[in-house]
N, C-alpha and C positions, 0 to 999 in steps of 0.2 A: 534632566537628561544626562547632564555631565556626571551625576552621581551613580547615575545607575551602570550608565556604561564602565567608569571605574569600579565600581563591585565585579561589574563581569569580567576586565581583565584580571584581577585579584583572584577571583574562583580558577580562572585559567592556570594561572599562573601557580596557582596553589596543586592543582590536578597533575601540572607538569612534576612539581618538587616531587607527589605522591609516588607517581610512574617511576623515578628517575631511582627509588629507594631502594637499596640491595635486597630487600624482602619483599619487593611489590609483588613479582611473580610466584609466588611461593603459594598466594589462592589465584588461581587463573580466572575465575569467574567475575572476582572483585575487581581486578585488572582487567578485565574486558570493559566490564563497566566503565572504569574510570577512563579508558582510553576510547570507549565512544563516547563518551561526555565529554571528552579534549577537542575528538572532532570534530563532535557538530557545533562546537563552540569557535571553533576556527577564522572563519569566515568575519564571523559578527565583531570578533578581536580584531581583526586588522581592519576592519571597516571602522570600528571603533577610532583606534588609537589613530587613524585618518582623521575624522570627527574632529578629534580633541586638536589635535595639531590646526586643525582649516579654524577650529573654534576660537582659539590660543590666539592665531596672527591676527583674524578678523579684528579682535577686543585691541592688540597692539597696534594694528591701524586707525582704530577710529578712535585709542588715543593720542595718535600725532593731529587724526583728523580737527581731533577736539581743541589741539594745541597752538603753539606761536609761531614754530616756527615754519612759513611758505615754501620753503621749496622742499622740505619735507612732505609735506598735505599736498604737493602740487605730484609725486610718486607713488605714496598711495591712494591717490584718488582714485584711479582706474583701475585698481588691486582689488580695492574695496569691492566693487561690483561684481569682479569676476569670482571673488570668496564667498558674497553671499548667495549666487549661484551654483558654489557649488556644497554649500553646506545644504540650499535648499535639496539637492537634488541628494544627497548625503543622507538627509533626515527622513529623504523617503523612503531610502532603500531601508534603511536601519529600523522603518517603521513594521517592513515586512517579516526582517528577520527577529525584532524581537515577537515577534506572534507565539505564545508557547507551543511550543514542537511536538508533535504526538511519539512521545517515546517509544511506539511500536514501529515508526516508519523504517529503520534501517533494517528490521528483521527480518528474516526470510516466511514466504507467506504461503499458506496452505491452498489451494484454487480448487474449488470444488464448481462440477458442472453438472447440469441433470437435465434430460429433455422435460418435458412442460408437454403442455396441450399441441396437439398436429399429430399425434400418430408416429408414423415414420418418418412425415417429411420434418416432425420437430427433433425427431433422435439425427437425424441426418445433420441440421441443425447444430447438436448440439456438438459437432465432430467437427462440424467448421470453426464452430469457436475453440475448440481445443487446441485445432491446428492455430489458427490466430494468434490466441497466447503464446503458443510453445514459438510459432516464428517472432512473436514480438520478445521472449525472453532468451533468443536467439542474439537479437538486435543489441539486448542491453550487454552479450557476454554473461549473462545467467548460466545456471545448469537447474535441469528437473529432473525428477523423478515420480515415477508414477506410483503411489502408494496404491489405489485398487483401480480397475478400469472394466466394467461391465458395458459390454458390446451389444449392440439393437439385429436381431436375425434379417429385419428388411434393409441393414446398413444402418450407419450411425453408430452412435452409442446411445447408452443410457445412462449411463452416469460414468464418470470419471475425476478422481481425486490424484493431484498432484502437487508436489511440493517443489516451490522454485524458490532458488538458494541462490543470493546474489545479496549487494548494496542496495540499500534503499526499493526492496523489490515489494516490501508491502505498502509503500510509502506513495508507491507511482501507482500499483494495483488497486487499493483499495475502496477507487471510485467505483470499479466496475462490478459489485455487489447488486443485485435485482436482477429483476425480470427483463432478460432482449428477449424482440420480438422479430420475427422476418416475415419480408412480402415476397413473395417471388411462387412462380408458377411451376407446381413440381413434375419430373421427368415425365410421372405416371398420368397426372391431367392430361388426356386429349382432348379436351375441350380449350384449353388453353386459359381457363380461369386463373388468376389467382388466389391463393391459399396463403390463408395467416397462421403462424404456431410460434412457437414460444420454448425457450428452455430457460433455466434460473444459473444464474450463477452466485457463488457464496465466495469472499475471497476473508480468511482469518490469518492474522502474525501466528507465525509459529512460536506455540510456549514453550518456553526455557524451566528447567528444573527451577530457577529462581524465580519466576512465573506466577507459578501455580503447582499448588502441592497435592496428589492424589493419593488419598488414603487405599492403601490395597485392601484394606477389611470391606471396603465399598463395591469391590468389582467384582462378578460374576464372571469368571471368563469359560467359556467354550469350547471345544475344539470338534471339528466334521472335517467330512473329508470335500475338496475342492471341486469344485462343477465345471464343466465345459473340457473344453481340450487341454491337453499337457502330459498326456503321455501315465505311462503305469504308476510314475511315482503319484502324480495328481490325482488315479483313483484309487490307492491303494491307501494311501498315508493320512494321517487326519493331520494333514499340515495348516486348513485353514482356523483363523482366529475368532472368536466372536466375544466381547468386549462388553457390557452393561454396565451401566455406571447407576447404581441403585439410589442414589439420594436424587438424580434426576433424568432418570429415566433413557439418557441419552446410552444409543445402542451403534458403536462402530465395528465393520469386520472388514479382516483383511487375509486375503486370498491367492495374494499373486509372487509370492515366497514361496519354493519349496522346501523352505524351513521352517517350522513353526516357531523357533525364536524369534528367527526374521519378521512374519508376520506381527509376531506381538508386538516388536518394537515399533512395526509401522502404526501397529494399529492405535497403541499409547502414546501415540506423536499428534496423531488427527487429535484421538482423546482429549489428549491435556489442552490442543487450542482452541476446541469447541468449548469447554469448559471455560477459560480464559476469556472465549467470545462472551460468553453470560455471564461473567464478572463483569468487563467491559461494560456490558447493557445496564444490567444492574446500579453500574456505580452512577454511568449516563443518566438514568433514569429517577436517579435519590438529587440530583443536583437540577435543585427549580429554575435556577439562573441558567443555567447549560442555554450553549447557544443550537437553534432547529435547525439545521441547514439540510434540503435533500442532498446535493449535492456528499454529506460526507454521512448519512446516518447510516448506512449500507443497509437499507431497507429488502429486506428479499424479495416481500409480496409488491413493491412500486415496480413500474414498467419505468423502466430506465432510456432504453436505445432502441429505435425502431431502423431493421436494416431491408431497404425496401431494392429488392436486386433489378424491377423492371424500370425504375429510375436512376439507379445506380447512384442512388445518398443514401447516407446516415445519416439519423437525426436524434441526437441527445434530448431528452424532453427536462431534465432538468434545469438547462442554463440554455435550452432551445438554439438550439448550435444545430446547421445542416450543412454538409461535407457533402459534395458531389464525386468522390474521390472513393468508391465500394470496394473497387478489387484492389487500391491501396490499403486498404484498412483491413480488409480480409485476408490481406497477406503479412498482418502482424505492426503494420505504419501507424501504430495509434500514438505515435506523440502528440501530435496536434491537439485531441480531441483529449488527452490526459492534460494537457499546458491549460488549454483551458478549464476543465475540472480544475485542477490547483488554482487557477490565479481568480474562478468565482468563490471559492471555497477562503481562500484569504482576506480575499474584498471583507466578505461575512465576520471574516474574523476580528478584521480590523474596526469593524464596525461594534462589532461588539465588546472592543477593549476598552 
């Protein structure tokens, strides 16, 4: 343990000299790099170099312990106890933080939402969860932006893709991948039944140029002109984008720019981390060893969270978690119900190291 942990202040250490060198800035991309790799190494360093010092006295106590002279042994006796208490409690944290880190968690992550099965009351649906997120990404001091957003005629949406820009925002996100489902008795029922529908949500890191490389000989792009309301530039201009990615078929557009530069940028941002996402799987899927966990595989077609509004819970069916607590959660409160995603998602981890 004491060796490994010495390697990792050494890398730290070594990252700082890196940073510190009058040409570190001169590639900014390499430099981001290495100064997120400072950071999330942070913590585990000074947890460390605690370690070794609680480590260090321990071994110097129980050689007085070991030794002649009494009233030496008779000072650290009760030292003793209280050090291996706290190395035990030391060794545990240090167990979590060495877990390897998924190097997408600090990036900013792409939220994709789509109604499901229910008709209207699932695109209604699917406008709750959008507000959810955006108040929950409210909470963290995030910012979003709406890359495309098509609207449902009965209310709701139908899909909406947005991108939130913030620390650690795909890191906290990236449990909520799958299928929610709700219970609740819609306005229109005068029978007073309730009704079950469903919308999906997708949540991917946004790719970085250093990411993932997209050949332009590959893309097909588009251009039509914009549907729905916005006015004469909207029908007159073939401002929207439409995007095909030919080696795999995947097909993005974006609409809600009145520039069609604009739009392409949006649209080669979604682009590049869908593309990313099926690397992701890909590599997941070549490694036999890889640990299964639902909890973190972001499975689209699982049913994840059932939000049943005539009992006013949520209930997670991955780690079987139920929150009495709806219009907290529907008003963006999802720490709890993420604390836990993370800390079953670790347990797993740990288990599998």
């Amino acid at each position: 343990m004491i060796d490994k942990l010495q390697t990792i202040i050494e890398r730290y250490d070594t990252l700082a000299e890196l940073m510190s060198r009058p040409d570190a800035m001169h590639n900014m991309k390499a430099f981001t790099q290495l100064a997120r790799e400072h950071s999330g190494l942070t913590e585990l360093v000074e947890l460390s170099k605690k370690y070794i010092d609680t480590y260090k006295q321990l071994q110097d106590d129980e050689e007085i312990l070991n030794g002649d002279d009494p009233e030496l042994k008779e000072l650290v006796r009760d030292e003793i106890g209280h050090l291996r208490e706290d190395i035990a409690l030391q060794e545990e944290r240090l167990k979590v933080l060495l877990i390897p880190k998924d190097p997408n968690d600090n990036k900013n992550t792409i939220l994709e939402i789509r109604s499901g099965t229910g008709g209207d009351e699932a695109a209604l649906f699917a406008g709750n969860l959008y507000r959810m997120y955006l108040r929950f990404t409210e909470r963290q001091n995030w910012k979003s932006e709406i890359m495309t957003l098509h609207d449902n005629e009965g209310g709701g949406i139908k899909e909406v893709i947005v991108t939130i820009m913030g620390e650690g925002a795909y890191g906290l996100l990236k449990f909520e991948s799958g299928v929610h489902r709700v219970q609740r008795i819609p306005e229109t029922e005068s029978s007073g039944r309730v009704h079950t529908s469903a919308a999906t949500v997708a949540v991917l890191p946004e790719a970085e140029d250093v990411d993932i490389e997209v050949n332009e000989g590959d893309l097909k792009i588009d251009t039509y002109r914009a549907s729905g309301a916005g006015g004469q530039h909207v029908n007159k201009t073939e401002s929207a984008i439409r995007i095909t990615h030919n080696p795999t078929g995947l097909v993005v557009t974006c609409q809600d720019e009145t520039s069609q530069h604009k739009n392409r940028d949006k649209a080669m941002k979604v682009l590049r981390s869908r593309l990313y996402e099926l690397e992701m799987e890909r590599q997941h899927n070549e490694r036999a060893d890889a640990r299964k966990s639902m909890v973190s595989t972001g499975d689209r077609s699982a049913k994840i969270r059932t939000y049943n509004f005539p009992q006013g819970r949520v209930t997670d069916h991955r780690i079987n978690l139920t929150l009495y607590k709806l219009n907290d959660i529907m008003d963006g409160d999802l720490t709890e119900t993420i604390e836990a995603l993370q800390l079953e998602d670790q347990k797993a981890a740990m288990e599998a190291v």
